[in-house]
N, C-alpha and C positions, 0 to 999 in steps of 0.2 A: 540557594541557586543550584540547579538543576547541571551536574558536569555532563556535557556534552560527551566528550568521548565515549563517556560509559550508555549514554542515551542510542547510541547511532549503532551500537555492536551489537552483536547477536550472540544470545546463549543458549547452549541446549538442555534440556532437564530426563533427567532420565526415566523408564516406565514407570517407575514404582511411585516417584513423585508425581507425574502426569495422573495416573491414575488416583492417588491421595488427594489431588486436589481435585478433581472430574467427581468424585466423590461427594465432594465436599459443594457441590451444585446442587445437590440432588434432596430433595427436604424428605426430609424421613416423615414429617408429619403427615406428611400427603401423598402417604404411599400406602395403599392398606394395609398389605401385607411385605412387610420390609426385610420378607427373605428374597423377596424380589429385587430389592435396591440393587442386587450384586447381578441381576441380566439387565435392569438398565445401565449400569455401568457397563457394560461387556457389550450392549447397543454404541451406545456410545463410542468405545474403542475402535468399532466396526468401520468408524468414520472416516474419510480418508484425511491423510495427515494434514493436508492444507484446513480442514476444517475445524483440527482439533485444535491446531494451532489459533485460529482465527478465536476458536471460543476462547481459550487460555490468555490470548491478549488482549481480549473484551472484560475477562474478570479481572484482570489486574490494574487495567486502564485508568488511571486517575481520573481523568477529564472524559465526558461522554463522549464516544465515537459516534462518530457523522459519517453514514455510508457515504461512498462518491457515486455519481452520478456519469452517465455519460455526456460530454461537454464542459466536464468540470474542468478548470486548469488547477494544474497541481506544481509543487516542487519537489526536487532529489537530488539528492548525490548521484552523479555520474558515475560510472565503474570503470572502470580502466581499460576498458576492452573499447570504450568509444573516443571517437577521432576528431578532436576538435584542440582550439587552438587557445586557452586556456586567457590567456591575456586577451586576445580580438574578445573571447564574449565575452570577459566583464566588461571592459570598454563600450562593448557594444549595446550594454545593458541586458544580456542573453544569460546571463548567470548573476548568482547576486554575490558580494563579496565572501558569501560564508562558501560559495564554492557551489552552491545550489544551481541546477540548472532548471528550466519552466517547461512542461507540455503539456498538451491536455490527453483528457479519456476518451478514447475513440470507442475502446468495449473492456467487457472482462478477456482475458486468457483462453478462456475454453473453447475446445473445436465446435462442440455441437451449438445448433441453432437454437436452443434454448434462452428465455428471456435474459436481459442483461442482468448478475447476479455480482451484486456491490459486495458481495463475502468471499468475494474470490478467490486465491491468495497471489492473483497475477492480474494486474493491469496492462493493456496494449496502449498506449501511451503515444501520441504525436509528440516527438520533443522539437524544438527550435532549438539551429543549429546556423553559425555564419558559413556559408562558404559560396566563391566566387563572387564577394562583393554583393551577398544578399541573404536574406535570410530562406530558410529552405528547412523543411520538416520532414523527419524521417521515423518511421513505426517502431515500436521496439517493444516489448516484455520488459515489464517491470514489475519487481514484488510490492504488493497493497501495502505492507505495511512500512514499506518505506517511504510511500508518498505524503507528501504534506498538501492538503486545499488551501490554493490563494485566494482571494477576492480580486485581486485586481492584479494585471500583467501590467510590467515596466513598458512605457508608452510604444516603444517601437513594435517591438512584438505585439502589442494591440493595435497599429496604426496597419501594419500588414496583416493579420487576424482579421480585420474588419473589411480591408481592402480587397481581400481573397473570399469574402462570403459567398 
């Protein structure tokens, strides 16, 4: 079984590793001339960090990644920074016992008008939230790789979801 704690934290690797393993993408056989491997690698680098990260957590990924979509609902840990009443939304069904709270994908991150880009490393995320006695959604930034895809929302949050189309 999979420890959680260690699942949900973030580590960072240093260049020399990043780049050893960026490396290690790259098939030498299929390269003609493989004094060249070392400016694709150095392309590569060029990349901005959300991307390089995103490849790095594609190669290690056990289980195949499912870009998200926009309209996808997702799950996450909340951060500390947001204002909500911890007991009302389990109760409410707005969070799930592990602490998970539900939104869905409104777009990527990114300012420009460019197509919606599922490799983002930021999601703008609707999350559902109680307050005044209803449920109420508010926009927020959130990192890709902490979202999790549901299939199905806890009734209430689908019964209002539906209601608001």
């Amino acid at each position: 079984m999979k420890n959680k704690a260690m699942s949900e934290k973030e580590y960072k690797i240093n260049y020399e590793t990043m780049r050893h393993y960026l490396s290690a993408f790259i098939s030498k056989e299929n390269i003609s001339n493989q004094k060249n491997t070392k400016h694709i690698l150095n392309i590569l680098e060029t990349l901005p960090e959300h991307l390089i990260s995103s490849l790095m957590m594609l190669a290690i990924k056990v289980d195949e990644y499912i870009p998200f979509k926009e309209g996808d609902f997702v799950t996450f840990q909340p951060t500390y920074l947001m204002d909500y009443d911890k007991d009302i939304m389990i109760e409410k069904k707005l969070m799930d016992s592990g602490g998970n709270m539900f939104g869905e994908i409104i777009n990527d991150g990114s300012w420009g008008s460019e197509p919606f880009n599922p490799y983002y490393s930021v999601m703008n995320v609707s999350i559902f939230l109680w307050k005044d006695d209803e449920i109420i959604r508010k926009e927020i930034p959130l990192q890709t790789p902490k979202l999790k895809l549901v299939s199905k929302l806890p009734n209430l949050i689908q019964k209002t979801y539906d209601k608001n189309k």
